[in-house]
C-alpha angles and dihedrals in degrees: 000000000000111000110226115253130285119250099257096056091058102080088043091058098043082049085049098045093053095054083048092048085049107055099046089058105034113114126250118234087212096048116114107227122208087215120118113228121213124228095250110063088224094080091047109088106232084229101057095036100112103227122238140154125245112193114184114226121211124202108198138153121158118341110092097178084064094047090056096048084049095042096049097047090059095044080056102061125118102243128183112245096224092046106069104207103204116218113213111177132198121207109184114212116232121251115297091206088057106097095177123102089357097168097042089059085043090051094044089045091058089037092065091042092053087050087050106044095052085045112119124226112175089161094084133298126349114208120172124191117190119196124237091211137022111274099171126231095287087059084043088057103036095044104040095083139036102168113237097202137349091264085059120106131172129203109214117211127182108208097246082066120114108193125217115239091241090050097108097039085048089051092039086060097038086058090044100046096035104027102031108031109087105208088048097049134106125172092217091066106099095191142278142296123219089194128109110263113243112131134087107184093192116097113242078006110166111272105261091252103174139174127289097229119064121255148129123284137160136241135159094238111108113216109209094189088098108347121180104196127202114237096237100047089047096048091044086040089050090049099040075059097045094053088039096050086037080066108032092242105152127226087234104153106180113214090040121110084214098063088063091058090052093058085048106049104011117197101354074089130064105180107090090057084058095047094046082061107044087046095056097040094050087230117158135203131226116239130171137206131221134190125267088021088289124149144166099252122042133183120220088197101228121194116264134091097351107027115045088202127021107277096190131227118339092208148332131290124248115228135161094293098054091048110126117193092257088067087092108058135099112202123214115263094234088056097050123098123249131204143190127226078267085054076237096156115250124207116196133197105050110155127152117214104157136007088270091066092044091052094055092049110040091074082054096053105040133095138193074005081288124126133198111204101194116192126220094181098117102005116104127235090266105047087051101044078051093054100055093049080063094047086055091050089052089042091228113152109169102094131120124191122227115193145126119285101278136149091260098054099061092041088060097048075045089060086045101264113137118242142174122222100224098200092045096046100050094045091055094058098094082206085055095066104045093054088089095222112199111243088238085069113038107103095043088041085046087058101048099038088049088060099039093050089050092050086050088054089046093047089046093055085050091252132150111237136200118186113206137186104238071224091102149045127246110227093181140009096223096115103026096058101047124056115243113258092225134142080212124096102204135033115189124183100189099196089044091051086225126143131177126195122191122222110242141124094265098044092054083044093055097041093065128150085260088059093056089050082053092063094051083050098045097045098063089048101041124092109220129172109246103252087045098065093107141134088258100049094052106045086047093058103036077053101049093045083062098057099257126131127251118190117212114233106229088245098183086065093041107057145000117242104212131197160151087273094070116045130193083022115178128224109262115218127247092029121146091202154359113232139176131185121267085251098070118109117246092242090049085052097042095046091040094056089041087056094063099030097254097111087091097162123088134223089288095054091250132130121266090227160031114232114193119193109183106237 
């Protein structure tokens, strides 16, 4: 039996008890909470609030007049007294070649550190570096944060920049509502921009038509007049630099109006880096929109490396007397908006588990009530990346992936194209489970039964479908985007893998759920050559043996078949796509496409441009 304490160990244990207590429900800095925060710090209990640090960078080189504006208006913000906000600031030193007017630049150089070192900052610490020699603004950028933790931001400032005095409490609630709620966070999000939104990078991109209310919306652009970035994006951005300028890889885009400036002024910029990588990685940027064209940074557009004269100021700033009522408010990341460097909106997430899914998302997808079913299962990361640059190209955007639950498949529903998780999909078709397939043929019955399900749902919608092997390239959209004027209800091309089925009354008739019972039932039974066992092969033949009629597609006129037999080919004309068997090796088909222009992607498996097709 324990005797009970004695006397003079009470007060120790209930010591002892509280720390305990304490530390159990003490909260983490670190910890992402699903709360949502509101814009004004009262409403956000002290105890909840997750803890990081903001430093303002400043960009400045000679123009002191501009320094002061952007200084002043920093100085001016309203702060919070319990959030220290840190100043670093970057004067950039004049070029040490240049022999004229040697002692004005010097005079000017000491005249901006004397502003600055008399320059009070009570908001947190002040730390000015001043360069021995000229680096140029892309050095200024690049060099200006290495990110000590992940609840570390920086707000980067070039020195032409006036701030709104609502700038920091609207940055305190973009981190807290994007970074640190949980249910609001991605990781593919870099950061946000306080300027106002105007540029569309992307040649023949779509006119920035927005809106007429302000709000928060999202776009890949980065806008470097007042641009808060996010710790994780920046260091994988940084070292993405570092490994491209290592071997001399350059961060040319075609189709970008920026990649233009980088041929013309090289690495004074450093813009385009930024954009390369954006554009591979599929990150986007938060933006936001206020009435009568305001926002909280504004650029007075000084003349220096951008501007060869001043331009003036490229808006008005927002205070206290402009606020409308919807300046509050943070929206959810799932109802915002997202957009693309052609401002061609984007819509992530779509990803179909179960016919219900597939049918909220086919009318989405088709065009012309037509719908291409393109197939990954057996087409590697490359081949398919490839093939949607061509897509883009083509400007063909009814497509919809079917494939097996992969990394790849969710990273492209992430970058907005629509997919269909094959696993997920099949098991939740209650018919599915009770048609008793034999485990010898799963995988190749899984294959057949997914496409067949998703022609039934398009049929049912009254849409046209081709179903296509992700195996090939597409040189034109004449076919794919305009349904075929037939009497006949079903085209097949057996070596291309390629099926069509018509919309009509007879053909829905015919695809029924007993037909698909049928296939289960057919596959078992049917001898097929090995590299025949295909969708098309099957549902030829299972038609055929009904009595329907399947039309052959003239595949020597509608595609070209490459491989490793017939070296230094050239492209034929006329032709709808370029396709190879399963069995080719990934450098044959590299090298093949790239013989006749059609490997369009880069070392990073992104595309090599940006085409831009006005909507």
């Amino acid at each position: 039996m324990v005797s009970p304490p004695k006397k003079h160990f009470i007060p120790f244990l209930l010591l002892l008890s509280l720390c305990i207590l304490l530390l159990l429900y003490s909260p983490h800095p670190n910890l992402i909470s699903t709360q949502t925060f509101p814009l004004n710090p009262l409403y956000i209990p002290s105890t909840t609030t997750p803890t990081f640090s903001l430093t303002i960078k400043v960009l400045t080189f000679n123009r002191l007049n501009s320094l002061t504006r952007c200084l002043t208006s920093l100085s001016n913000a309203h702060y919070l007294p319990h959030h220290p906000v840190h100043l670093h600031i970057f004067i950039d030193h004049f070029p040490n070649q240049s022999e004229s007017n040697i002692d004005l630049k010097l005079r000017d150089s000491l005249g901006i550190l004397q502003f600055v070192d008399g320059f009070e900052w009570k908001w947190g610490q002040k730390i000015v570096h001043y360069r021995t020699s000229n680096v140029g603004l892309q050095a200024q950028w690049l060099e200006a944060w290495w990110p000590t933790s992940d609840d570390e931001f920086a707000f980067v400032v070039e020195d032409d920049l006036e701030l709104s005095p609502l700038f920091f409490k609207y940055l305190r609630a973009l981190v807290l509502n994007y970074y640190y709620n949980a249910s609001n966070f991605s990781p593919f999000v870099y950061g946000a921009s306080l300027q106002r939104p105007r540029f569309v990078p992307g040649k023949r991109g779509n006119r920035m038509l927005l809106d007429s209310t302000s709000g928060l919306f999202l776009y890949q652009l980065v806008g470097t007049w007042g641009q808060l970035l996010f710790p994780k994006p920046w260091k994988e951005f940084r070292l993405w630099y570092d490994d491209h300028k290592a071997k001399d890889i350059k961060p040319f885009l075609e189709g970008m109006v920026t990649t233009g400036w980088y041929k013309k002024m090289g690495e004074r910029i450093w813009t385009p880096w930024f954009i390369k990588f954006v554009h591979s990685r599929g990150y986007f940027n938060i933006y936001s929109k206020f009435p009568d064209e305001k926002s909280l940074s504004v650029s007075h557009r000084d003349v220096g490396v951008n501007y060869g004269k001043t331009a003036g100021p490229d808006s008005q700033l927002l205070d206290v007397n402009s606020l409308d009522s919807k300046f509050l408010e943070m929206k959810s990341l799932s109802t915002m908006k997202w957009y693309d460097f052609c401002f061609r909106k984007v819509v992530p997430g779509r990803v179909v588990r179960n016919l219900n899914d597939l049918g909220s998302i086919l009318p989405s997808v088709q065009t012309k009530e037509t719908v291409l079913l393109v197939s990954l299962f057996g087409a590697s990361e490359a081949v398919t990346r490839n093939l949607l640059c061509h897509f883009e190209r083509l400007n063909i955007w009814n497509y919809i992936f079917i494939g097996p639950a992969t990394d790849l498949l969710f990273d492209l529903a992430r970058r907005g194209y629509p997919v269909i998780d094959a696993d997920r999909f099949l098991n939740n078709i209650r018919s599915y489970k009770s048609m008793g397939i034999q485990e010898s043929n799963a995988r190749f019955m899984k294959d057949i039964l997914l496409k067949a399900y998703v022609v039934k749902k398009s049929l049912e919608f009254s849409y046209n479908t081709w179903v296509v092997d992700g195996n090939m390239v597409f040189v034109n959209n004449d076919l794919f985007l305009e349904p075929i004027d037939s009497t006949d209800n079903f085209y097949a091309g057996e070596s291309l893998d390629l099926f069509f089925v018509k919309n009509s009354p007879s053909a829905l008739k015919i695809w029924a759920d007993n037909f698909l019972y049928d296939v289960v039932a057919m596959v078992d039974k049917i001898s097929l050559p090995r590299d025949s066992r295909n969708f098309v092969s099957v549902m030829t033949k299972l038609l055929e043996q009904k009595g329907f009629s399947v039309k052959r597609i003239d595949e020597k006129s509608f595609g070209m078949k490459i491989g490793n037999q017939n070296l230094n080919q050239t492209l034929e004309t006329n032709k709808q796509v370029a396709y190879w068997s399963r069995e080719l090796d990934m450098d044959s088909i590299q090298k093949r496409l790239q013989e006749f222009s059609l490997w369009v992607i880069d070392k990073d498996s992104s595309c090599t441009a940006v085409v831009c097709h006005q909507s």
